[in-house]
N, C-alpha and C positions, 0 to 999 in steps of 0.2 A: 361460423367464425366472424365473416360481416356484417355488418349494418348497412345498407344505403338511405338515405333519406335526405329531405329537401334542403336542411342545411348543411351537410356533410358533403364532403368526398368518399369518409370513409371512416369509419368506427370499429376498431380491434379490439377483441376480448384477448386475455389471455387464457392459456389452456383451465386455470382452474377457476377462470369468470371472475377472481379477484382486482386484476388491471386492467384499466379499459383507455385504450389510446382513440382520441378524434382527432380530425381535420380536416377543418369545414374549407368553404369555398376562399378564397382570398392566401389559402396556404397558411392557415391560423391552425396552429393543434394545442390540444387540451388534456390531460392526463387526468385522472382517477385509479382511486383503490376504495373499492367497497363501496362505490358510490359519492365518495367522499372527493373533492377536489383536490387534488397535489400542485400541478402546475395550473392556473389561469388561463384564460388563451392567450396566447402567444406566439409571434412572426418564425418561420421557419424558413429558413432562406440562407443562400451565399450569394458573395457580387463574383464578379468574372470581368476584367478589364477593367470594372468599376461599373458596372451593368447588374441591376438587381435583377436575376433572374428568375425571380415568382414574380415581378412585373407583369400582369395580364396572363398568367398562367393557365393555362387550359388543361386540366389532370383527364388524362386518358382511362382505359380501362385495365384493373389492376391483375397482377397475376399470384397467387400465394405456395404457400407452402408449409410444415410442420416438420421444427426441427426439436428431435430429441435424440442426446449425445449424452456421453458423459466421457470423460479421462482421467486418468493420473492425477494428481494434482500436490504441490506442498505447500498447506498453510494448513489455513482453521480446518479443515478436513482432507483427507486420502482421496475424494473423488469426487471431481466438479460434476454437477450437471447443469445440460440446457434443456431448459422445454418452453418451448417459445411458436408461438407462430409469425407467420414474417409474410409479410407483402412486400410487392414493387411495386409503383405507381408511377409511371413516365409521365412527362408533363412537359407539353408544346410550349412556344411563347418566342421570344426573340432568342433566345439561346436553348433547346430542347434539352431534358436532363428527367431524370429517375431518381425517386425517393425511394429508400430501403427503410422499411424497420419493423422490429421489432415489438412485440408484449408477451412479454415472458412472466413466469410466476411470481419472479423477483424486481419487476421494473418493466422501462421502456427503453428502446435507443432507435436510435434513425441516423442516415448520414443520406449525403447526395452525393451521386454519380453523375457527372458531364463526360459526355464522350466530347472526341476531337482529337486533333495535329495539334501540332507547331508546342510553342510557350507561352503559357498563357499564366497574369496571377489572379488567382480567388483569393477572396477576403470572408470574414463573418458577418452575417445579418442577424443571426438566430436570436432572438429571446428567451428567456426562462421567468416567469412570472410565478413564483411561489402564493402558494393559497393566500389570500388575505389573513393576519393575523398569526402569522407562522412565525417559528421561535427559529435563529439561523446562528449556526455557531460558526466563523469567521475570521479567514488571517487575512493578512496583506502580502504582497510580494518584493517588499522591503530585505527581505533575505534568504529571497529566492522560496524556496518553500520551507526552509525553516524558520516557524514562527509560532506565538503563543495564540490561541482561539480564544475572539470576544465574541459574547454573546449578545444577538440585539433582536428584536424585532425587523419582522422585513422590511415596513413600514419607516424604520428607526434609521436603517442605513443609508448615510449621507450621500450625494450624489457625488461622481468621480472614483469613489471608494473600490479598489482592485479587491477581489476576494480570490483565492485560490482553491482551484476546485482537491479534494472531494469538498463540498461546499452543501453539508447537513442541515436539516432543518425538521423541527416538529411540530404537526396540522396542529391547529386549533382544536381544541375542545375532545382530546383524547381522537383525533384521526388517525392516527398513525405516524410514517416519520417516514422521510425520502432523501437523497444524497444526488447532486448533479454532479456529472467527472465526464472523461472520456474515456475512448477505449481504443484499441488497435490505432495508435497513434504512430503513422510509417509515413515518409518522404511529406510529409507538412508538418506543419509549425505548430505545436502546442497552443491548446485553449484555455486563456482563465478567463473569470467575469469581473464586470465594470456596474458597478450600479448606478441609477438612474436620479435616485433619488425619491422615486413615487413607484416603488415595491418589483421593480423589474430588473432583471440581471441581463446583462449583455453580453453575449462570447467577443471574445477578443482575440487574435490568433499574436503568435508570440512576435512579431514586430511591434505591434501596439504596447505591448507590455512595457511598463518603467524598467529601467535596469539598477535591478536591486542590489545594494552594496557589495557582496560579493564578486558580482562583474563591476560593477566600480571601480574596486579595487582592484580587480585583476587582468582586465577586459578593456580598460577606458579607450584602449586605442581602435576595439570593435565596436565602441558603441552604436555610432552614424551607420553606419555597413548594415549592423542586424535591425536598425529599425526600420529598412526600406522591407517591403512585399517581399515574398519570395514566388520566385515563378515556380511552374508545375509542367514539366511537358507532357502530353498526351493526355490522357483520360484526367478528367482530375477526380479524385475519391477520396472525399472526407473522414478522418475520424467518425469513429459513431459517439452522437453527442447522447449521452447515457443519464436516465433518473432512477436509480432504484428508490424502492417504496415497501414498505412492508407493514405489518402493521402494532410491532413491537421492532426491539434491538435488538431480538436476536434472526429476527428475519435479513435486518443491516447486513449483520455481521457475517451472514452464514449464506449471501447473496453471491453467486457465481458468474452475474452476468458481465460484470469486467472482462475476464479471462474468456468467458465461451465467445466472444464474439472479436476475439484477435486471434490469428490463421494458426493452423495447426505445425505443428514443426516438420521439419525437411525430413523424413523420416531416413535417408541417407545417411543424416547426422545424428538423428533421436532418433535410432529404430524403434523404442519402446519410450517417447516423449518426457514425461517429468519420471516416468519410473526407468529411465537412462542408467545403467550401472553407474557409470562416473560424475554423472551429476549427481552424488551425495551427499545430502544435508549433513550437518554437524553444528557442535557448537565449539564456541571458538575463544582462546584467553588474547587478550592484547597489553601489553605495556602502557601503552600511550595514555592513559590517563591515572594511571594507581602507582610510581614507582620504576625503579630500573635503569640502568645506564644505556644509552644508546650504543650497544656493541655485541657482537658473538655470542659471549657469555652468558647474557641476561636473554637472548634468545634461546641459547641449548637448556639454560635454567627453566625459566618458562616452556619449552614443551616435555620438560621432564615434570613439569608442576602439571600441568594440562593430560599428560599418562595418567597419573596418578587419580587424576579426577575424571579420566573416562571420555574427557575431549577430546576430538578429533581434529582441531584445527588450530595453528596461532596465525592471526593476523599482522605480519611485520611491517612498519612504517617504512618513511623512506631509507632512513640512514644505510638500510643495506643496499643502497648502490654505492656507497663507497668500501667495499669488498672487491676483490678480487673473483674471477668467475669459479676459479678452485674454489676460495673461503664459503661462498655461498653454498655451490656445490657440497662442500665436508657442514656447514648446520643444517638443510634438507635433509643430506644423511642421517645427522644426530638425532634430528626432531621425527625422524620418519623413524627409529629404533624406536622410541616408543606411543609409536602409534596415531604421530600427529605429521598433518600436511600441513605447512605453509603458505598465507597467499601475501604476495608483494606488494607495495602500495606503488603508484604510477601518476603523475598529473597528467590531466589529459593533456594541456597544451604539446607534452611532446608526443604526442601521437595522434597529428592530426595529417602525416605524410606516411603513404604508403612504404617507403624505406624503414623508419622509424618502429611503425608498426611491427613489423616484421624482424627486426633486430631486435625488440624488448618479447614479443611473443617467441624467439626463436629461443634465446636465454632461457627465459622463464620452460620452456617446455625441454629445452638441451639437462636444465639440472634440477628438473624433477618436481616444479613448484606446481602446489596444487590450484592456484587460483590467483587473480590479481582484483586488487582496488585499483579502480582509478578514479580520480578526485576533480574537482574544481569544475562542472560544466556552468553552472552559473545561469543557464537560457533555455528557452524554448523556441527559437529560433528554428527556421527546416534545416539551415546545415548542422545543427549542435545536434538535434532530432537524427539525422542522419548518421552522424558518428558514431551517435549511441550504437545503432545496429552493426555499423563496419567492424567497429571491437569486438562484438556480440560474436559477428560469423567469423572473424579470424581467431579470433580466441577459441571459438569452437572447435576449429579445422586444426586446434594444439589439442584439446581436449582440456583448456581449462577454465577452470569456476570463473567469474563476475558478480561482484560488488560495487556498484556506482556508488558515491557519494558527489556532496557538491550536485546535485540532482534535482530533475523534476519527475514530479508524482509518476506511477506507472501505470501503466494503460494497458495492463494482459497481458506484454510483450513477453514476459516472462515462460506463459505457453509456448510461443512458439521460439523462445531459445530458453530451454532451460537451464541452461549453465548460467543463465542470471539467477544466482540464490535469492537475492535483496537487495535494497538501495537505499540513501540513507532518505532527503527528501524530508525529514523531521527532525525539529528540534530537539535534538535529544540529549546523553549525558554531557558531549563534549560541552554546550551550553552552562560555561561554570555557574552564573550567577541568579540563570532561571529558576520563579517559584515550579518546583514540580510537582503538587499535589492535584491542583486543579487542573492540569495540564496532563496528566498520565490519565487522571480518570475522565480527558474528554477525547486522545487520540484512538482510541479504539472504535469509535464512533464516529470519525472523522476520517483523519486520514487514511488509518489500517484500514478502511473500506475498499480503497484504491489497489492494496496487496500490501506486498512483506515492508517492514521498516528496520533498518539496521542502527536504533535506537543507542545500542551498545547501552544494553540496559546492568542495573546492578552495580551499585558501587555501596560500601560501609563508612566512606570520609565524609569530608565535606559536603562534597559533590552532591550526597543528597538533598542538601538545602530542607526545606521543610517537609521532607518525609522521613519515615523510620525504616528501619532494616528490615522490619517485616513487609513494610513497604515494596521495599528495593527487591526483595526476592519473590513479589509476586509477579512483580513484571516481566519477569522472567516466564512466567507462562501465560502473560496475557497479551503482550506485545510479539505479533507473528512473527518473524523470520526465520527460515530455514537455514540460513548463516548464524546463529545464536550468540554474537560476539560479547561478550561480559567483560564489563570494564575495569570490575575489581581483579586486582593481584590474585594470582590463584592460590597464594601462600593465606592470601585474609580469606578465602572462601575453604581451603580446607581446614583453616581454624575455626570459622564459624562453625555454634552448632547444629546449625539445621545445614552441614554439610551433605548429608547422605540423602535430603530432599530436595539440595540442590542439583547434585551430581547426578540425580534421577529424571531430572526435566528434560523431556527430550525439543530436537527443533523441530519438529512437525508432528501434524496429529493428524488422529482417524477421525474425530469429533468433537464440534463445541456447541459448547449451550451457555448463552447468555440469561444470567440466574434473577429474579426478581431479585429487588432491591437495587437493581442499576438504574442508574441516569447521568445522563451526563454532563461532564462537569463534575457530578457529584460521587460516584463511587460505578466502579466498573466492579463485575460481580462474576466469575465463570466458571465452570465445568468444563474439561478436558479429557478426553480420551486417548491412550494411546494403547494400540493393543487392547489388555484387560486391565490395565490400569487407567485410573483416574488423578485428576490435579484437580482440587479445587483451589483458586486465585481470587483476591479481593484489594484493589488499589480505593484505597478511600483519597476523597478532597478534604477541602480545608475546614468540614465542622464536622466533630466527633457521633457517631451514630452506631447503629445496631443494625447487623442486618441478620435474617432469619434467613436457614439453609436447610432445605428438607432434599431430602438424599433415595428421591424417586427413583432416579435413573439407575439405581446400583442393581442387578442381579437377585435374585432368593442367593439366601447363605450368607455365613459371614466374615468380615473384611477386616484388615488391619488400618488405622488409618494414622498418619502419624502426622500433625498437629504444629504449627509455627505460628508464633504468634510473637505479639510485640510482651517483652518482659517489664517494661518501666514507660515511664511519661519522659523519658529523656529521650529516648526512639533509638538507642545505641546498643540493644538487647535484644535478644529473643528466647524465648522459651520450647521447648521439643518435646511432645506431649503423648503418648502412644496408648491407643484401646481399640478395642474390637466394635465397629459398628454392621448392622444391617440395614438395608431395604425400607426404607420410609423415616432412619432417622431425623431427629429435627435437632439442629444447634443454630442457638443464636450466637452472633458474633460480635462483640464490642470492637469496635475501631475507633482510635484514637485521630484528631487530626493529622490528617497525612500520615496516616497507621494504613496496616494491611494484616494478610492472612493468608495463609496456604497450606493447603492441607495435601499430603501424598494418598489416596485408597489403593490398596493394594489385596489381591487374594490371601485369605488364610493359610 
């Protein structure tokens, strides 16, 4: 499993010899895949008081171990796995401390452990130096993590320039493709990177972060407060600072090592973890952007619309806090006759006291609501970090669902409370005026690496800006969330024709495959399993192309498959097309700019 040699501390394979993690002496580590460079070398370190603590570092003798796990899981697949091996590596010097990490089949991660008392603040030292010549796809944290992804060279990106991680990039010369994030992000302060100017990424921990217009706006009087350190009492245990690497996208997309490396759930409250009776996925209709009066009415309407179409969930804004706890009480009822739960919406600020908490969680679970949004965190700060999870476990201890919005990226937390469905964290439909074509076909590549995005994909108006409907209802199975909230009216969706292909999408799957012909940016391309059915999905960008879909993965025997496509160059149409295919079919697929495609396979 190890290497020793003269210029190493220590050289990690991963179990199938594809990922190889170093780190030579000076506390410098270096990643590969296949040989190939991912990250550069580069500083691995935290300060402490303001003490770089790999200063004169002395790495002792390491201890290992081989971890192979799998659980539950809801997203691109039914069951995570880890197989990884993992060392400890203590290390003397003026402050003693322990590196942890990993090389798993899917990437790298590592974090540091300082034991100790009292209160003490760490800060970031870490680097991430992308291969020379690497292509990085890139937001800022101008709106908090909703934002459009520019592409640059690494080379290219200016100095001071904030990137927010997942933070994608692809090797030069057909190497493969890697993504920097975090993971088990608990009682610290969220990481994005800072570039240098001369191809190196810097962690940043969320006091350093600018405060991006959202807390501007909402926040100004926290500003000064959250940009000071935040202390850590006792042990201090970092996030694990995480690169997955693969050597295509679908390797990206189908990577577990986010989740496997955030703790397992309190199995008191998840006896059975993401397969939880009452943590169940669904999809979900919302008012809030397609129509509707803000009252009773258009709530009992829409979940009699959402019956009809097989959903299990409506998501209601604020306005029903100006109800009565009976009125609430009698539309839960209504909406639960046929077949659908309710989740609330909440701004965080008013639940940031224990009182508070507990009066909106006592409500919400007194008449029967299946879940809440809460909205607006704006930061990565440790105390907004910490909130996150205070909600998580009282919400839990009701038994209901969570939906962040107003968010930062997720970090596996999800494992270990699964009554987090999804979070929003992406620019998504609310975004009236955003182009979405190039943007839909680069977030699955990007952010959705990180976990679920509550996108609130699908709309037939405006909204869609420069895509088509066929567009619009692919996303619907290529953008994960196990909360599957649709922003179109459900009266335009049961009049669409490709109703019965909608209504068939479920939120979570047993498997995906990311299809040639993807790139990103440029067209997202997938296969979907749920059950014994298939979804094939295709978000195209902004230049019209062709893509070629051979239909390996289907079973002997033959299949129904019924066919969406765009019907005209206006993008306001769809056509619903039904035949019988098998096993090694080949269809190419015209897509129109900002066109798509989705196909239902179903057994004969």
């Amino acid at each position: 499993m190890f290497l020793l040699a003269s210029a190493l501390v220590i050289a990690a394979a991963s179990p199938n010899g594809q990922v190889r993690f170093e780190l030579a002496s000076g506390m410098t580590y270096s990643v590969k895949l296949a040989g190939r460079t991912v990250i550069e070398p580069s500083r691995l370190s935290i300060t402490v008081d303001g003490v770089d603590i790999a200063a004169g570092a002395k790495p002792g003798r390491t201890a290992s171990r081989r971890i192979r796990e799998s659980f539950p899981w809801l997203g691109a697949h039914a069951v995570a796995v880890a197989d990884c091996n993992e060392f400890s590596l203590p290390v003397s010097g003026r402050i003693p401390y322990t590196v942890q990490i990993r090389a798993c089949n899917d990437g790298v991660a590592f974090r540091t452990i300082v034991p100790g008392a009292g209160s003490r603040v760490p800060d970031e030292a870490t680097v991430f130096r992308p291969a020379a010549g690497s292509t990085v796809w890139h937001h800022d944290l101008e709106g908090h993590y909703e934002a459009l992804h520019k592409r640059s060279r690494i080379e290219e990106i200016p100095p001071e320039e904030w990137l927010a991680p997942p933070v994608t990039f692809r090797l030069p010369d057909g190497g493969g493709y890697a993504s920097i994030t975090e993971a088990g992000l608990a009682h610290y302060a969220g990481m994005a990177l800072q570039a240098d100017g001369h191809g190196a990424l810097h962690a940043r921990l969320g006091h350093a972060h600018p405060p991006g217009y959202p807390f501007r706006l909402r926040y100004k009087d926290d500003i000064e407060r959250l940009s000071k350190p935040a202390a850590v009492s006792g042990t201090i245990t970092t996030p694990w600072r995480v690169i997955l690497t693969g050597s295509g996208l679908n390797s990206l997309v189908n990577a577990d090592l986010v989740w496997t490396l955030a703790p397992p759930p309190d199995p008191k409250i998840f006896p059975q973890g993401a397969a939880t009776p009452w943590a169940k996925p669904g999809r979900a209709v919302w008012k809030y952007l397609d129509g509707g009066r803000n009252d009773a009415a258009t709530v009992r309407e829409f979940s009699r619309l959402a019956g009809r179409l097989g959903f299990e969930y409506q998501v209601v804004e604020g306005f029903w806090q100006k109800w009565t706890e009976e009125e609430l009480r009698d539309v839960i009822a209504d909406s639960r006759r046929h077949g659908v739960g309710l989740w609330l919406w909440k701004h965080s600020r008013e639940l940031r006291d224990p009182e508070s908490r507990s009066r909106f969680f006592g409500l919400c679970r007194r008449v029967g609501a299946a879940g809440v949004k809460i909205d607006f965190f704006d930061h990565e700060a440790k105390e907004v970090v910490e909130l996150y999870e205070t909600l998580l476990r009282e919400a839990a201890a009701r038994r209901l669902l969570v939906n962040f919005h107003g968010a930062n990226k997720p970090t596996g937390g999800a494992r270990t409370w699964p009554n987090e469905l999804t979070r929003e964290a992406v620019r998504g439909m609310e975004s009236r005026k955003s182009p979405r074509a190039r943007h839909d076909a680069t977030i699955p590549f990007t952010r959705l690496l990180a976990g679920p995005a509550d996108y609130t994909p699908v709309h037939f108006g405006e909204r869609r800006n420069d895509t088509t409907w066929a567009h619009q209802i692919a996303t619907a199975v290529i953008f994960t969330s196990p909360l599957l909230t649709y922003a179109a009216h459900p009266a335009a969706i049961l009049a669409n024709p490709a109703v019965d292909v909608i209504r068939a999408i479920p939120a979570v799957w047993d498997e995906t495959r990311v299809l040639p012909g993807s790139e990103i940016g440029e067209a997202a391309v997938f296969a979907r399993r749920k059950a014994d059915e298939w979804f094939i999905a295709a978000v195209n960008g902004e230049t019209a192309r062709r893509v070629e879909i051979r239909l390996d993965f289907l079973r002997a025997g033959s299949w129904k498959a019924q066919l969406v496509r765009d019907a005209g160059a206006a993008g306001d149409s769809v056509s619903v097309e039904t035949l019988v295919v098998r096993k090694g079919a080949r269809w190419a697929i015209d897509l129109l700019p900002g066109g798509g495609f989705t196909a239902r396979i179903s057994r004969q």
